[in-house]
C-alpha positions as CSV (number, residue, x, y, z in Angstrom):
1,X,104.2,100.2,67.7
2,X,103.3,99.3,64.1
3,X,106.7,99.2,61.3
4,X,105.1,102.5,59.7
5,X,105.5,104.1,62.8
6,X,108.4,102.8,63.6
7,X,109.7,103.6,60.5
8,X,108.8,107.2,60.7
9,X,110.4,107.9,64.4
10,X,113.9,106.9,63.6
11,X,115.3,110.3,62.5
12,X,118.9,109.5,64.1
13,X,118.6,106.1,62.9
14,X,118.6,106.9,59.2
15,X,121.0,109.5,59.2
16,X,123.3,107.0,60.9
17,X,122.2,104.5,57.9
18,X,123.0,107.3,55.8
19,X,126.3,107.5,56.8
20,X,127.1,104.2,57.1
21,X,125.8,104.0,52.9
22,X,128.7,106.5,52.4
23,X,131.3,104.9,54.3
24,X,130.3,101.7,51.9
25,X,130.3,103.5,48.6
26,X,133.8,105.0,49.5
27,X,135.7,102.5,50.9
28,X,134.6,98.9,51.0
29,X,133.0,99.3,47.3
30,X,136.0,99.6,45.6
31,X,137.4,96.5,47.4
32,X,133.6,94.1,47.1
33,X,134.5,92.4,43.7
34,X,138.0,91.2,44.8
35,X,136.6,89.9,48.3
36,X,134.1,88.0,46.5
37,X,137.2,86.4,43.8
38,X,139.0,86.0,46.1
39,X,137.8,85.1,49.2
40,X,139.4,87.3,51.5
41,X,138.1,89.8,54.0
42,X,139.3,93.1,53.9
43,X,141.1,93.2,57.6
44,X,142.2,97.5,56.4
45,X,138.4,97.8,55.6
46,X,137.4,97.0,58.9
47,X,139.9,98.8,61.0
48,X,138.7,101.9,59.0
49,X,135.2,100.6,60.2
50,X,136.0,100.4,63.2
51,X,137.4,103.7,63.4
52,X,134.2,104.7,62.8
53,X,132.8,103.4,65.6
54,X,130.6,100.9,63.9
55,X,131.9,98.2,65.8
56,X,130.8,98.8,69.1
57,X,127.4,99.9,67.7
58,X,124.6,99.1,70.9
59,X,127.1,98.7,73.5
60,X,127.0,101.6,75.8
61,X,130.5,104.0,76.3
62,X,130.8,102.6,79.6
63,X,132.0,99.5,77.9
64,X,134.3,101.1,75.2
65,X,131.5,101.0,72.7
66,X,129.5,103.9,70.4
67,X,126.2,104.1,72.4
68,X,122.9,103.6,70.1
69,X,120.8,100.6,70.2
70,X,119.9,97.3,67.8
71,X,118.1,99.5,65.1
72,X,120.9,101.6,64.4
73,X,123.7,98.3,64.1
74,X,120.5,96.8,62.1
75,X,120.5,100.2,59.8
76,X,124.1,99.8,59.2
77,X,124.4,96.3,58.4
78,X,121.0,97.0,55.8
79,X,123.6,100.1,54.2
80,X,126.5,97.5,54.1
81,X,124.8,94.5,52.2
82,X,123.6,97.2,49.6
83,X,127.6,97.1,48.7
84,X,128.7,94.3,50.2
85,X,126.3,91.4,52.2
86,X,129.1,89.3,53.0
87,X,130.9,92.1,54.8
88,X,127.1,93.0,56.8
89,X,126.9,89.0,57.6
90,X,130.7,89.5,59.6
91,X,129.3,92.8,60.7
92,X,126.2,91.3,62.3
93,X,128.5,87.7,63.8
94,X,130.9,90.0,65.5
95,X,128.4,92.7,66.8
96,X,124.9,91.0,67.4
97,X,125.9,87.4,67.7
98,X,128.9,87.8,69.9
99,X,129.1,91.7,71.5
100,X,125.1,92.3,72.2
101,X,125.0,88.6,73.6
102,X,127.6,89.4,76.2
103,X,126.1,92.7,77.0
104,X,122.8,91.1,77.5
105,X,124.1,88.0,79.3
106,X,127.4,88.9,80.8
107,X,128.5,89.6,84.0
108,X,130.2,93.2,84.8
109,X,133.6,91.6,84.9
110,X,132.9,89.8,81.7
111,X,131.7,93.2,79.9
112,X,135.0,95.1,81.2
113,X,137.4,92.3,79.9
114,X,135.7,92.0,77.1
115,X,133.7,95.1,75.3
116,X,136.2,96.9,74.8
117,X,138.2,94.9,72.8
118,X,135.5,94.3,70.7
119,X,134.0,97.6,70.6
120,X,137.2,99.3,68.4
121,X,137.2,96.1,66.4
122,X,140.7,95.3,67.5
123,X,139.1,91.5,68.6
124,X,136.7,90.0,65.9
125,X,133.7,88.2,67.5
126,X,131.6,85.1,66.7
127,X,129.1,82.9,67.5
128,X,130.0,79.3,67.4
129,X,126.6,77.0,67.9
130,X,126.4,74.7,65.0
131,X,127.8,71.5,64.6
132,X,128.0,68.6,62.0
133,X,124.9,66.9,63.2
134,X,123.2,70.2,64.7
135,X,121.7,72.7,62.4
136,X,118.1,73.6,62.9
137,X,118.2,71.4,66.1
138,X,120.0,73.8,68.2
139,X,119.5,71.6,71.0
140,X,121.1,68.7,69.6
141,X,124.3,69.7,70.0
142,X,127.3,67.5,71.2
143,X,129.6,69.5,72.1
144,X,130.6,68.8,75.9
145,X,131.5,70.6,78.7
146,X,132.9,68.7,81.8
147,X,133.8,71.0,85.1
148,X,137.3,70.5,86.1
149,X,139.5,72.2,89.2
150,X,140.4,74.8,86.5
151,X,137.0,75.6,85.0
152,X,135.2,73.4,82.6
153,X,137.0,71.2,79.9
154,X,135.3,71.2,76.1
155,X,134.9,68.8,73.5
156,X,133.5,68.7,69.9
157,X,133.0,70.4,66.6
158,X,131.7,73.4,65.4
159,X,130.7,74.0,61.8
160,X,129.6,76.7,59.4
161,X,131.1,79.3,61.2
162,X,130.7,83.1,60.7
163,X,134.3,84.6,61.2
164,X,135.8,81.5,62.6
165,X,139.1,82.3,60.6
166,X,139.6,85.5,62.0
167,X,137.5,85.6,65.2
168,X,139.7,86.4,68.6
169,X,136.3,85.6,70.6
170,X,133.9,83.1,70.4
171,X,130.3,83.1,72.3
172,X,130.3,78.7,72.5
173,X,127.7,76.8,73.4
174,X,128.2,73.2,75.1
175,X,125.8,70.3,76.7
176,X,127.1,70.6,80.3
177,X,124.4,67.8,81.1
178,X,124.0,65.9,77.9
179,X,121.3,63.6,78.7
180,X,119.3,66.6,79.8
181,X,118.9,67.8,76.5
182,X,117.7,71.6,76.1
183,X,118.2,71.7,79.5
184,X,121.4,71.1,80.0
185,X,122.9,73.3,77.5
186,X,125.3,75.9,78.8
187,X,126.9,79.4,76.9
188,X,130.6,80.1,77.6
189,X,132.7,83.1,76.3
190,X,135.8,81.3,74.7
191,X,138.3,82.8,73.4
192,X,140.6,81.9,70.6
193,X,144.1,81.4,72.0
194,X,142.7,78.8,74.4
195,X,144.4,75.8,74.7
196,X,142.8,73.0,72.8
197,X,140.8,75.1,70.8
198,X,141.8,75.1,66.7
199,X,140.5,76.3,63.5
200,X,140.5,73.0,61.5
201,X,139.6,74.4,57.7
202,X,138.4,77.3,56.2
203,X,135.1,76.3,54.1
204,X,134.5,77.7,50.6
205,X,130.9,78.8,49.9
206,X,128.9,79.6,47.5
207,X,127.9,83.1,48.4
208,X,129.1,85.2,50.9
209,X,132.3,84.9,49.7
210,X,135.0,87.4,51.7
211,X,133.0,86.6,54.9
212,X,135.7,83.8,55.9
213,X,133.4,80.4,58.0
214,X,135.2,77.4,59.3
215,X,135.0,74.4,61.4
216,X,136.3,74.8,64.8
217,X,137.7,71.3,66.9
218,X,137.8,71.7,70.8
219,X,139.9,68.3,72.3
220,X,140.0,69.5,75.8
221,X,139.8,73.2,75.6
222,X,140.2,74.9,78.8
223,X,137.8,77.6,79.4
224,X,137.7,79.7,83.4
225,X,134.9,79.3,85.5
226,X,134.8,82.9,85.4
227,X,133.5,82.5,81.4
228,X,130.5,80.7,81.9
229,X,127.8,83.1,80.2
230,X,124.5,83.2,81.9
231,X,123.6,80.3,84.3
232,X,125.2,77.0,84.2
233,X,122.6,74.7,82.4
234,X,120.4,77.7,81.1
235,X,122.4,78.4,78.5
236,X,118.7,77.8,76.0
237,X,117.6,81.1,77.2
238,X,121.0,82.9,76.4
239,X,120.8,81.2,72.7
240,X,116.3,81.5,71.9
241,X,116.7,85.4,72.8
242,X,119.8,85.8,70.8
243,X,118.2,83.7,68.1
244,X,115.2,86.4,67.8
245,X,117.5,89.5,67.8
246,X,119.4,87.3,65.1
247,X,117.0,87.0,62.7
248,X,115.4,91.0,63.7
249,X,119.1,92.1,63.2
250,X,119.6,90.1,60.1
251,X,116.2,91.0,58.3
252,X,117.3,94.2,57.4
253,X,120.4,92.6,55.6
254,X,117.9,91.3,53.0
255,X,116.3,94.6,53.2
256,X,119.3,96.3,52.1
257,X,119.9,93.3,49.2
258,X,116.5,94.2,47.5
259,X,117.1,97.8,47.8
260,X,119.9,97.4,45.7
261,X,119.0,95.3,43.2
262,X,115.4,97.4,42.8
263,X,117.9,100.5,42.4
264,X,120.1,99.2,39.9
265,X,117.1,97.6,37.7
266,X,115.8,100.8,37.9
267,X,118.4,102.7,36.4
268,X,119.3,99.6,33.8
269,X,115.5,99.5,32.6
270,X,115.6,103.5,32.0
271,X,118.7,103.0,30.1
272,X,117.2,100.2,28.1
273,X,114.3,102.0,27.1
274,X,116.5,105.0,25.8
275,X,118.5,102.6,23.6
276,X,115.0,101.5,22.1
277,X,114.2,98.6,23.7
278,X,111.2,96.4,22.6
279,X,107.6,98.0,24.4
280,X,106.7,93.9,25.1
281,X,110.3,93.6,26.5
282,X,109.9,97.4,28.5
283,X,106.4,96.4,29.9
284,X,107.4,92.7,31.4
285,X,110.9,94.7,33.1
286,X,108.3,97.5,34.6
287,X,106.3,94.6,36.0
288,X,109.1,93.1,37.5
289,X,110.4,96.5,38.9
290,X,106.7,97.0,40.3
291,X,106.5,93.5,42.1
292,X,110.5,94.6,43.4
293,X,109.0,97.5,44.9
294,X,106.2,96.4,46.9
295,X,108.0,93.8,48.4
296,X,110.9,95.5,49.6
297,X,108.7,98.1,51.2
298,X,106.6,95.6,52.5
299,X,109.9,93.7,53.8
300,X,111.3,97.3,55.6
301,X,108.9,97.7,57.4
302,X,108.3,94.0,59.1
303,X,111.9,94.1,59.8
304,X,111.5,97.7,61.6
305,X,108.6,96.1,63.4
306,X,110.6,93.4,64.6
307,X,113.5,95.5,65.8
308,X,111.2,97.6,67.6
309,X,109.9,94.5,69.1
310,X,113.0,93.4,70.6
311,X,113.7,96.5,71.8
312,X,110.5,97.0,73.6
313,X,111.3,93.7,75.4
314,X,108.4,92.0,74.2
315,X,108.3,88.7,73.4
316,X,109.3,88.8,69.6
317,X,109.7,85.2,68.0
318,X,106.9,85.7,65.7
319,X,107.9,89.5,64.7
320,X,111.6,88.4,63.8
321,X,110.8,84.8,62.3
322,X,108.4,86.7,59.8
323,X,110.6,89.3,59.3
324,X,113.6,87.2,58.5
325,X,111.3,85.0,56.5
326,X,110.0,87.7,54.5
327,X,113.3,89.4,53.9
328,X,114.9,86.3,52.9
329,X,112.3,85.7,50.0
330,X,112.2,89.6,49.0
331,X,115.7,89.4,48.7
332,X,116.0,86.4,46.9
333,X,113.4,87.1,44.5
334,X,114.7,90.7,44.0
335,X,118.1,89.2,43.0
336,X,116.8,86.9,40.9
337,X,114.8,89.7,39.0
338,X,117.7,92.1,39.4
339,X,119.8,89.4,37.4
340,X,116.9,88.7,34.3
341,X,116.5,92.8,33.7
342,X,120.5,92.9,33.2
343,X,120.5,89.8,30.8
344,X,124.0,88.6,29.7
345,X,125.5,91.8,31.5
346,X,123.8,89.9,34.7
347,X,124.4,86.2,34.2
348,X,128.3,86.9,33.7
349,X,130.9,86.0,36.7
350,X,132.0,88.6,38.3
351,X,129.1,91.0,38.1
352,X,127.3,92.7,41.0
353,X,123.5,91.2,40.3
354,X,125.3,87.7,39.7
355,X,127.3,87.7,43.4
356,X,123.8,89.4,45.2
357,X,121.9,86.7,43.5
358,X,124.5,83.9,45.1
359,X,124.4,85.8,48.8
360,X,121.1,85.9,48.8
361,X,120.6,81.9,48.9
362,X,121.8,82.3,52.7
363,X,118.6,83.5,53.5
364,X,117.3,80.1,53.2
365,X,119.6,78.9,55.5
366,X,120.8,81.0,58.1
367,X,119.4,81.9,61.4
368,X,117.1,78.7,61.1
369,X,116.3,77.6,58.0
370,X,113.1,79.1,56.6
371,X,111.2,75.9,56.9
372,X,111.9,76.9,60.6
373,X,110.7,79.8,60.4
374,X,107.5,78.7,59.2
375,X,107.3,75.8,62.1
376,X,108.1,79.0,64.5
377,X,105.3,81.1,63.1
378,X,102.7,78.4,62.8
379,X,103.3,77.4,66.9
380,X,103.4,81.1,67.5
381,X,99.9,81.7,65.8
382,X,98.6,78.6,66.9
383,X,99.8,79.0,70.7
384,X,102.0,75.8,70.5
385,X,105.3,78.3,72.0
């Protein structure tokens, strides 16, 4: 199915984007500014979010969740980062990275101790992968995982991340045979109040501020037996199909991003030109506004064909690289503009254009760096998988 028509067959999708728009206009608006200041994620925000039953978003009732599937959490997470796209990037750690991977991967015991919980929000989720000396290199990760009589013992670092502050449950990845490299990597559902496990700081960023990221330390964590996600040693699998439905689910976060700023350059061009601005001045905004457009339509619809990709169960590295890729720069360079048509109203601290145009710098970075991206598309094209 091509994005267009994948775009126009998603009636109950958009209306739940809709929706989710509202619910960000009306509550977390008012509160976006003051997360960004001050760092701080809005805990009453999301319980009323998770009243809603955004939370549990993909995850059928069965499993205490709302039903739908990935494009609808993707919808709402593209509504949230119009208002807030630190908020969406929580959003999308606790659902996508940590709740879908243990629906996919998990056992039945596993999804009834743990959907629930995080299907009404009252446990925040996270994925904790990266490490000091592991970024892009997924597979050079050194955190350990020795079985003992009790389960498995872990040791190492985690940085950069998502909801580590607040996070009851962690999906964790750990080398069970180190010298085995990618193929002796195993995922394990951890969870917070385990022994041995500790946040060790809080990291101040420069976007996607409100969405708290930390560095985790595990000197001899304890995890069951019973937590071990997926097959012992196969954990690669669990984390290359999360990492496509990642970057799918995350495209339409810099979707949302562009949307925004194209609307409000809109709207600050129209009033420009009523106060009399210069026809030079007028022309180069429209051109920027133009260029805005096309790209952001352009990105929609590579996102919704890399959703639909996933979904379909088809193999979709290349769909959600170039998706992610191409949202990423949209977004970037829609901020970017968004920030030059506001001028001085734009460049001061504090202002919605200025904190879009620092979130929007993540795209370069997160989910695999977009020089990744690239090296993912190339051996995709190329046949080099």
């Amino acid at each position: 199915m091509s994005g267009a028509e994948a775009a126009g067959r998603a009636p109950v999708q958009e209306a739940a984007y809709l929706e989710a728009l509202d619910f960000a206009r009306r509550v977390l608006q008012p509160v976006a500014g003051a997360m960004d200041q001050e760092d701080t994620f809005p805990l009453a925000v999301w319980r009323e979010f998770a009243r809603h039953g955004y939370a549990g978003l993909g995850i059928p009732p069965a499993y205490g969740g709302s039903g739908g599937d990935l494009l609808t959490a993707a919808l709402v997470g593209r509504a949230l980062s119009r208002v807030s796209p630190a908020f969406a990037l929580s959003y999308g750690a606790h659902l996508n990275l940590c709740a879908h991977n243990i629906l996919k991967n998990g056992t039945d015991a596993q999804k009834r101790r743990y959907l629930p919980e995080l299907a009404s929000g009252r446990t925040i989720g996270a994925m904790a992968l990266t490490e000091p000396n592991a970024g892009s290199d997924a597979t050079a990760i050194r955190t350990t995982a020795v079985a003992s009589k009790d389960g498995y013992r872990l040791n190492g670092t985690k940085m950069f991340i998502t909801n580590a502050p607040i996070a009851g449950l962690f999906v964790l990845y750990a080398k069970t045979r180190p010298q085995a490299g990618s193929e002796g990597i195993s995922a394990f559902i951890v969870e917070a109040s385990s022994p041995g496990l500790r946040l060790a700081r809080s990291l101040d960023k420069l976007g996607m501020r409100g969405s708290p990221t930390g560095e985790l330390v595990l000197d001899d964590c304890q995890v069951p037996e019973e937590n071990l996600l997926g097959e012992k040693d196969r954990g690669v699998l669990v984390m290359m199909q999360g990492l496509d439905a990642e970057r799918a689910f995350y495209s339409f976060s810099g979707v949302g991003i562009a949307e925004e700023a194209l609307e409000r350059s809109i709207r600050y061009a129209g009033e420009a030109v009523r106060d009399g601005l210069a026809v030079e001045a007028a022309e180069a905004i429209q051109t920027k506004i133009a260029d805005m457009y096309v790209a952001t339509e352009a990105a929609r619809l590579l996102a919704y064909e890399a959703v639909h990709t996933v979904l379909g169960g088809q193999r979709a590295s290349r769909a959600a690289a170039a998706a992610l890729l191409f949202s990423g720069q949209t977004a970037r360079m829609a901020a970017d503009a968004a920030l030059e048509i506001h001028q001085g109203s734009g460049f001061r601290r504090g202002s919605v254009v200025e904190r879009f145009w620092r979130d929007a710098k993540l795209f370069d970075i997160g989910a695999g760096t977009k020089e990744i991206r690239r090296v993912v598309l190339a051996r995709e094209l190329t046949g080099r998988r």
